[in-house]
NUTORMI-835955 format. One record per residue (C-alpha): residue in one letter; z, x, y. Coordinates in steps of 0.2 Angstrom, whole numbers, plus 2048, in hexadecimal, padded with zeros to 3 digits. Layout:
AZXY
...
# end
This chain:
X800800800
X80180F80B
X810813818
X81880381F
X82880982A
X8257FC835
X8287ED827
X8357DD82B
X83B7D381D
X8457C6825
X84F7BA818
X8517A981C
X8657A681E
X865795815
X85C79D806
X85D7987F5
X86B78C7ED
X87177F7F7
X8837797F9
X87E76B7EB
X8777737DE
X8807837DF
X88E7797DD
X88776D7CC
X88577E7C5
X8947847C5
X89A7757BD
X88E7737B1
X8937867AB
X8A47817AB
X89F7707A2
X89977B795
X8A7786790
X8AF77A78B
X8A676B785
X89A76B777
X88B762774
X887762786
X87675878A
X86D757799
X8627497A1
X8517527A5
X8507657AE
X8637647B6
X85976D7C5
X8477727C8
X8497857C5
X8437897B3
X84E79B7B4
X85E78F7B7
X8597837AA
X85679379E
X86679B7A1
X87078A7A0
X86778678D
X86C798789
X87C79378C
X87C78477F
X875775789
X868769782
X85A76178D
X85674E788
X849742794
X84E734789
X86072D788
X85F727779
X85A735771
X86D73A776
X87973C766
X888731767
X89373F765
X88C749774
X89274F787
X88274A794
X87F7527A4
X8787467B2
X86B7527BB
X86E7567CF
X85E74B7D3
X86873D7CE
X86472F7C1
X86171B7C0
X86F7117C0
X86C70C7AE
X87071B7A6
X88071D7AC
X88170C7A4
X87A711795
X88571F791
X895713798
X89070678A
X88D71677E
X89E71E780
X89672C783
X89D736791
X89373F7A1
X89574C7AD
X88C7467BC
X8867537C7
X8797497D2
X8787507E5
X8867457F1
X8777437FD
X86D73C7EE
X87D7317E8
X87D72B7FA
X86B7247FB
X87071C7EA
X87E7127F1
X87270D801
X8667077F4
X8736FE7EB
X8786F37F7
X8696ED7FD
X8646DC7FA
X8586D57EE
X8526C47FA
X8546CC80B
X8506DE80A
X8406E9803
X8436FC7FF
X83570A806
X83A7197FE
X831729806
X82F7367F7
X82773B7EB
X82272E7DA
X8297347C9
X8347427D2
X84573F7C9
X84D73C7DA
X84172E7DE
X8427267CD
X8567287CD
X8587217DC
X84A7117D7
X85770C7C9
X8647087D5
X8576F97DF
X8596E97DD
X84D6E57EA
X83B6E77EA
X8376FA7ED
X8297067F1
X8267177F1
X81C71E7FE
X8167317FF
X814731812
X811727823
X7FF72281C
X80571B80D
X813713815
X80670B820
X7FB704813
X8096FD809
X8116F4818
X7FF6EB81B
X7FC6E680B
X80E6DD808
X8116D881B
X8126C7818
X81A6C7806
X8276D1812
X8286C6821
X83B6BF825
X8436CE81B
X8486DF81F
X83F6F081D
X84C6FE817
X84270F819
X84A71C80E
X84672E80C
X84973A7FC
X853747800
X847753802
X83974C809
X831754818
X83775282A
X827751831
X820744824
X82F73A829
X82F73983C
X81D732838
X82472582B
X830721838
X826720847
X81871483D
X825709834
X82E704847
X81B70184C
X8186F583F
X8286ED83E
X8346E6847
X8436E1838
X8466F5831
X8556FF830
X85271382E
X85D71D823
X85C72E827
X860735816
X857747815
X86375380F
X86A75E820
X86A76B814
X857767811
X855765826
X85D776826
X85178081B
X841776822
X84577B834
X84A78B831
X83B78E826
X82F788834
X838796840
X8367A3835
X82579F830
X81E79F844
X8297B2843
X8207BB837
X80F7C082D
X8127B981D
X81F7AD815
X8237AD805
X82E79D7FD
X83779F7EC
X8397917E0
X8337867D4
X82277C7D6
X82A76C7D1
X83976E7DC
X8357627EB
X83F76C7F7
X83677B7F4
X8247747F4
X82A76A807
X82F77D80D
X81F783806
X81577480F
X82077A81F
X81B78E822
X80978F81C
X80578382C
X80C791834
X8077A382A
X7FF7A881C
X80E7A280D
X8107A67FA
X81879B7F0
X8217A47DE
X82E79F7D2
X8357B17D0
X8317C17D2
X8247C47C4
X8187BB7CE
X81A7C47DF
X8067CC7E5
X8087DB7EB
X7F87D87F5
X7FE7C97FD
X80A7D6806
X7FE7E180F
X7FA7DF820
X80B7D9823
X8177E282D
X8227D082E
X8267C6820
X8327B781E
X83B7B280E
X8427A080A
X8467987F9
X84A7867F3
X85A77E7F1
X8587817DC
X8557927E0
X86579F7D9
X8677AE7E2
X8637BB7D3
X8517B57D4
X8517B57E9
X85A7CA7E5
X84A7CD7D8
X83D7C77E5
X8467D37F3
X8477E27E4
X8347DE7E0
X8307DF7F2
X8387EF7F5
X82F7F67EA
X81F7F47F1
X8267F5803
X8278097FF
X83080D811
X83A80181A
X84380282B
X855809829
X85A7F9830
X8527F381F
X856800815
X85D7F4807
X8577E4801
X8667DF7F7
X8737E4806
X8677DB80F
X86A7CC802
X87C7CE801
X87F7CC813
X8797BF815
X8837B8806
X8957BC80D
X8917BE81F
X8A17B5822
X8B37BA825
X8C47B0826
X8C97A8837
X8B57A583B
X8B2794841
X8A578B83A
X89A77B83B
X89677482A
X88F764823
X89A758815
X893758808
X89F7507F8
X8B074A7FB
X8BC7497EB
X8CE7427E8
X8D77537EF
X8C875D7FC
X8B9759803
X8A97667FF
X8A176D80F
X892777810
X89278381C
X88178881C
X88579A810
X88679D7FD
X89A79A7FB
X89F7877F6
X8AC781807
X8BA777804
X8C576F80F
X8D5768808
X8DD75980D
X8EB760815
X8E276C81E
X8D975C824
X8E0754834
X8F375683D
X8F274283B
X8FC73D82D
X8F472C82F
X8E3732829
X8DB73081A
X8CE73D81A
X8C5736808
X8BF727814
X8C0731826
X8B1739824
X8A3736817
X89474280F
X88874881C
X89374A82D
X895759836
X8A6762835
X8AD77083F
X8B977A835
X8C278C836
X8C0798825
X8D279981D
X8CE7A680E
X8BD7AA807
X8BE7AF7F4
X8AC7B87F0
X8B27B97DE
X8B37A77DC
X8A57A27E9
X8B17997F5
X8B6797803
X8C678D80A
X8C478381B
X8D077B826
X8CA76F832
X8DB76B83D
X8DC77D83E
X8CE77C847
X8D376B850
X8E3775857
X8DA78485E
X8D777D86E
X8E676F86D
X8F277787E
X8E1778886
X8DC766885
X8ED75F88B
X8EC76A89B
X8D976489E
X8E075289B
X8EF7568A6
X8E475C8B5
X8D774F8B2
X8E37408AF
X8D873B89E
X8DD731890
X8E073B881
X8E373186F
X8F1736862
X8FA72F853
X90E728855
X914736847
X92673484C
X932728856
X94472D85D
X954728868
X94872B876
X937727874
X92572B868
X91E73A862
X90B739862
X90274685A
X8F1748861
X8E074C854
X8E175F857
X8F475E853
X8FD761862
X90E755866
X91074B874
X92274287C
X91F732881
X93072A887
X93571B882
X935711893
X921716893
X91D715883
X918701881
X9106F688D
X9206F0894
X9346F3890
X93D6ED881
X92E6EC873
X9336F7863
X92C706863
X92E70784F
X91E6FD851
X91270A856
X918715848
X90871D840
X8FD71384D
X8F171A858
X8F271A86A
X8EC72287A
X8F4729889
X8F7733898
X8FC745898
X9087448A7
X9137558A5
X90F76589E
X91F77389B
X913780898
X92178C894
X928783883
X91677A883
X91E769885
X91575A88B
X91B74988E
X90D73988F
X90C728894
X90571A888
X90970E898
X8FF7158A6
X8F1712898
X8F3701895
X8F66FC8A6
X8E47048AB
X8DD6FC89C
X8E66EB8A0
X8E06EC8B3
X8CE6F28AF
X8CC6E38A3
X8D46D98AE
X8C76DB8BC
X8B86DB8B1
X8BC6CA8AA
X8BF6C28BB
X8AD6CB8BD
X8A36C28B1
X8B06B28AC
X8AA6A08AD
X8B06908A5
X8AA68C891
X8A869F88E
X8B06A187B
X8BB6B0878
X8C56B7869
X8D56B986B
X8E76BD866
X8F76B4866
X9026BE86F
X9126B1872
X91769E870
X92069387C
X92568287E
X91667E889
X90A689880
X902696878
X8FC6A8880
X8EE6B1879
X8E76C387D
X8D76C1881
X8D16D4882
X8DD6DA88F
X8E06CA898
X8ED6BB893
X8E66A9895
X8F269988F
X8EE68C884
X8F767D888
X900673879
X8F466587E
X8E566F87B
X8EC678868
X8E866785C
X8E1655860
X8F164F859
X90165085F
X90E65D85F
X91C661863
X91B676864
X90C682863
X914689852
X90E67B84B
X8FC68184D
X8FD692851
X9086A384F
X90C6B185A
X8FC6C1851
X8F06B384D
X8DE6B6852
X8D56A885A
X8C66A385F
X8C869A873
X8BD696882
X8C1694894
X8C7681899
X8CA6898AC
X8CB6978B8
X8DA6928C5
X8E26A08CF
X8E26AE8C4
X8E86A18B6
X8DD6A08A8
X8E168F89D
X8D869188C
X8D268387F
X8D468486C
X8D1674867
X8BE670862
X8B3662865
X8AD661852
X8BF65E84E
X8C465085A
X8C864184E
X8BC635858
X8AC641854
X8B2641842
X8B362F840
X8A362C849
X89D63883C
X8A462D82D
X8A761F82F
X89E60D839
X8A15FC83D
X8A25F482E
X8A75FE822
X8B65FC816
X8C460A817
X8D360D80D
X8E360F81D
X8F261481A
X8FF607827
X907614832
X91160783E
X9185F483F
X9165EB852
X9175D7855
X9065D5857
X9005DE848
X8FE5EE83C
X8FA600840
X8EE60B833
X8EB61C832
X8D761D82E
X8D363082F
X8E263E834
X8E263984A
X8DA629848
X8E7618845
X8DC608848
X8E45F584A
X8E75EA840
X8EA5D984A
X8F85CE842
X8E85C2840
X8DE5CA836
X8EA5D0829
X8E95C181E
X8E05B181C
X8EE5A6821
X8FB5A8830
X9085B282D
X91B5B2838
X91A5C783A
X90F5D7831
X91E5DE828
X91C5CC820
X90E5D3815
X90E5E781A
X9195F5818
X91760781E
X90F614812
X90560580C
X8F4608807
X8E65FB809
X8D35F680C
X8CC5F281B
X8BD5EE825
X8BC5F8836
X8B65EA841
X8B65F3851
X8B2604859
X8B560786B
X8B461A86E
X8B8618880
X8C861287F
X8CC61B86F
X8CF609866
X8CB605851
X8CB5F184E
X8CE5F2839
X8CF5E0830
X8D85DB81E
X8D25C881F
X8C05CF820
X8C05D380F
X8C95C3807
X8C25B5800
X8C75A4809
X8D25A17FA
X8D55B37F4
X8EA5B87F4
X8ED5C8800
X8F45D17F5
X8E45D27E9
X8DF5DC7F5
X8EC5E97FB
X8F15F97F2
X9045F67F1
X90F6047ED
X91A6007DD
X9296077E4
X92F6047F5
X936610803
X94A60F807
X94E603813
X95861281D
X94961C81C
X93C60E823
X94760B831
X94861D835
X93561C835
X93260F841
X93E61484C
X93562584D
X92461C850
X92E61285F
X935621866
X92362B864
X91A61E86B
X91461F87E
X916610888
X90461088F
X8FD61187D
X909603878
X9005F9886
X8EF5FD880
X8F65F886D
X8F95E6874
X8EA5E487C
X8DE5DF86C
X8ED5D086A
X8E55C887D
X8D35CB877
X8D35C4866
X8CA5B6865
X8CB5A4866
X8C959F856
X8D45AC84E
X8E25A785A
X8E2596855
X8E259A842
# end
């Protein structure tokens, strides 16, 4: 090749096994010391040197689960699998190791719950790749796979209106290309209107794809290491030779020494399936026929190594979650150790679950604990982190008089301990600890709240807060933007907040309006507990607005007794009424719960009677005819006699209860009907006794 001192290898940082695989392969090794008969669904990954060395190792590769013995160990591959084989092997007995990529278990669980009438399922990948077809099994709802924006156009056209009134749910395999995705995207919200986009690329593929379209506008030549079939590696492939001349090899064996000259730059990337022994045999090969190198390049395997453990402990870092298990959640941080944060290296916040704080995909900032090369691991801590910076904070919220937000960790004699998210410990004194004095402050234990930072002892590092001053801003700005924007009718939901005699008080975000007892039920009562308690959430609308009062109505129109009965019931109808009351001109029955209608001592039976009680008795059921409505005046004419014959006996047709109430327990009632009874409704009771008419009087 003649002499090349001026020669650049530059390797790609992100190069080789991602966080994933790297860490299925470890377990699978492990699986396999101690569990025989091991069996795996398909290639666990696309990389025949890492499929080789696992079978060396004593596992079997089997396509078709039923092939499986029933006494064997299975291996679910990283790519994932369909849903029904995990079922399979459940109804089997037979037990799995399931290794599948969280980012790929993720897209599963979208899939999943999609719905089979509402929702259709685009899937940007790659047909009969085993992520595609894994992820497939888990649809309920009609799905299509679309190899890029053209395809995805096509499709939509030809089912647009099998489609119409349903929701388009664009997916995209892991590793699909970025570029070919911002197109699916941009034509799918051109077509249609009902979509949602979940953006399910892998970072770690996002990484490698942009970092591979740096490196390949840098240099001469790029050469990309990894399996053809591998997805990833044929999309970073796809990436650089837009840019330069690339070669695309498995391993070392197939690096030309031709493709080399002329090159006095060359770049170096590798798939996610890619191990780092074939990445190092590539560099060596290289080496090779680079004869003379810079001294800066002097070694291709230091080169190699140092960008393996170019890390050291205290470093912070930014890393991505990518699996979270019962005691640590797995970050990658963009190198070849695995991260692991534990939970109690997780938040200062004793209040905080981090199994449901974060979830696979966000972005973490972290602070390295202790890196173990031997084992391949790194420990993080991310409140470490979170505390760095904590003093500083307080003083910048001090100065600026901004809110900060902390968790109530402890309460004593004299007020709250809240313990802000980067684990410093603010005072707040009782007397400004709750909106106003006297509420418990055992209530806001393990609560979160906000406040003020309104001294700073910088000396012993002590600061005192106010909960107070924060929620009388809060109470004053809500205040003013509802006089702003309120008008009568407008609804609002609401909570209880006290009960008086009058009424309730509701919280309607920031702002108390009162709902009169009039106003809780269309019956009456006699307190607002009756209806309501003090944490209740209800739904209210503005009655009116009257010097900075705000009366409130509960009570809806669809449940007024009089829109009921209109609903249900007509002139003419028969009934079954309960009697409620006793007066000298007639009977009182309950029709529907609000509504008691009339019935005049005339038209109780076919012939004159002295008095109601004669015939009645309270608690009695019977039939009637409703002979009236008058929705005005709020009045029900019912009639007994309308449904006698001219000879027929009363009692023929009243529902008479076998046994009959205490005398001392009827008086009591009546009474209490007497007592209840308002004067002007008395009046209107007696009216129907002056209309009746002429021939009913007589008889």
């Amino acid at each position: 090749m003649g002499q090349r001192r001026d020669v650049k290898v530059i390797l790609a940082d992100h190069a080789g096994f991602c966080f994933g695989v790297e860490r299925a392969i470890d377990q699978i090794e492990d699986y396999l010391k101690t569990q025989p008969n091991v069996y795996a669904m398909g290639q666990v990954v696309h990389n025949n040197a890492v499929n080789e060395r696992l079978e060396s190792m004593g596992l079997h590769f089997e396509e078709d689960e039923t092939k499986v013995p029933d006494d064997a160990q299975v291996v679910l591959r990283t790519h994932g699998v369909p849903k029904r084989v995990y079922e399979y092997y459940e109804e089997r007995g037979i037990p799995y190791l399931d290794v599948a990529c969280p980012f790929v278990k993720r897209i599963h669980k979208i899939v999943e719950k999609l719905d089979p009438e509402t929702d259709v399922l685009l899937l940007a990948g790659t047909v009969g790749h085993a992520e595609v077809t894994g992820t497939l099994g888990f649809a309920t709802c009609p799905a299509y796979v679309v190899h890029d924006a053209e395809e995805l156009k096509e499709t939509y056209i030809a089912h647009e209106t099998e489609w119409e009134g349903k929701k388009v749910n664009l997916i995209a395999q892991t590793t699909y290309s970025l570029e070919e995705w911002e197109k699916c995207v941009t034509t799918i919200n051109l077509l249609c209107t009902n979509t949602a986009i979940f953006g399910t690329i892998c970072k770690a593929t996002e990484e490698r794809q942009h970092e591979a379209e740096v490196l390949s506008k840098q240099v001469n030549r790029m050469i990309v290491v990894g399996g053809r079939h591998s997805s990833n590696t044929v999309k970073l492939y796809d990436v650089c030779r837009k840019n330069c001349d690339t070669l695309l090899i498995q391993d070392a064996s197939e690096l030309d020494p031709a493709f080399l000259e002329g090159a006095d730059t060359i770049g170096v990337t590798a798939g996610a399936s890619t191990p780092s022994a074939t990445i190092k045999e590539v560099l060596e090969s290289m080496s090779e026929e680079v004869k003379t190198m810079t001294e800066e390049n002097e070694d291709f395997e230091a080169m190699l190594e140092e960008s393996l453990s170019n890390m050291s402990t205290d470093g912070r870092v930014e890393g991505t979650v990518v699996g979270i298990t019962a005691t640590e959640i797995q970050v990658d941080i963009g190198r070849k150790q695995t991260g692991y944060i534990k939970y109690d290296e997780y938040s200062y916040d004793p209040t905080v679950d981090p199994a449901t704080d974060v979830k696979v995909g966000d972005t973490i900032n972290c602070v390295i604990m202790k890196t173990n090369d031997a084992e391949g691991t790194i420990m993080l801590s991310k409140k470490r982190f979170d505390s760095a910076n904590a003093w500083s904070e307080l003083e910048t919220a001090a100065e600026e008089g901004t809110i900060i937000e902390g968790t109530v960790t402890d309460i004593n004699k004299g007020g709250v301990i809240a313990t802000t998210d980067k684990g410093s410990r603010v005072f707040i004194p009782g007397s400004l600890a709750t909106a106003s004095r006297g509420e418990p402050l055992e209530d806001l234990r393990n609560t979160r709240v906000r406040f003020k930072i309104i001294e700073l002892a910088k000396p012993r590092k002590r600061a005192v807060g106010s909960i107070r001053d924060v929620l009388k801003e809060e109470r004053k700005a809500a205040r003013e933007k509802f006089w702003e924007t309120a008008e009568e009718g407008q609804t609002f939901t609401g909570v209880v907040k006290s009960l008086t005699s009058y009424g309730a008080f509701v919280d309607i975000g920031g702002i108390d309006g009162m709902i009169h007892i009039s106003e809780l039920s269309w019956k009456r009562i006699k307190h607002p507990s009756e209806v309501l308690n003090v944490g209740d959430t209800v739904e209210v609308y503005i009655k009116s607005l009257e010097n900075d009062r705000i009366s409130l109505g509960y009570k809806k129109d669809e449940d007024n007794p009089w829109v009921v009965l209109s609903k249900t019931y007509e002139v003419g109808d028969v009934v079954d009424a309960t009697i409620v009351g006793m007066t000298a001109f007639g009977a009182f029955a309950n029709i529907i719960p609000g509504i008691d209608g009339l019935i005049h001592i005339s038209q109780i039976a076919n012939k004159r009677i002295e008095k109601p009680d004669d015939v009645l008795k309270k608690g009695q059921e019977v039939k009637c005819q409703i002979t009236d409505i008058d929705y005005d005046k709020k009045r029900v004419s019912l009639s007994i006699r309308a449904l006698l014959d001219e000879d027929e006996d009363l009692t023929d047709i009243l529902e008479t209860e076998e046994e009959e109430a205490p005398v001392e327990e009827a008086a009591e009632e009546v009474e209490e009907v007497v007592e209840e009874a308002p004067a002007e409704e008395a009046a209107e009771e007696e009216a129907p006794a002056e209309e009746a008419p002429a021939e009913e009087a007589a008889e």
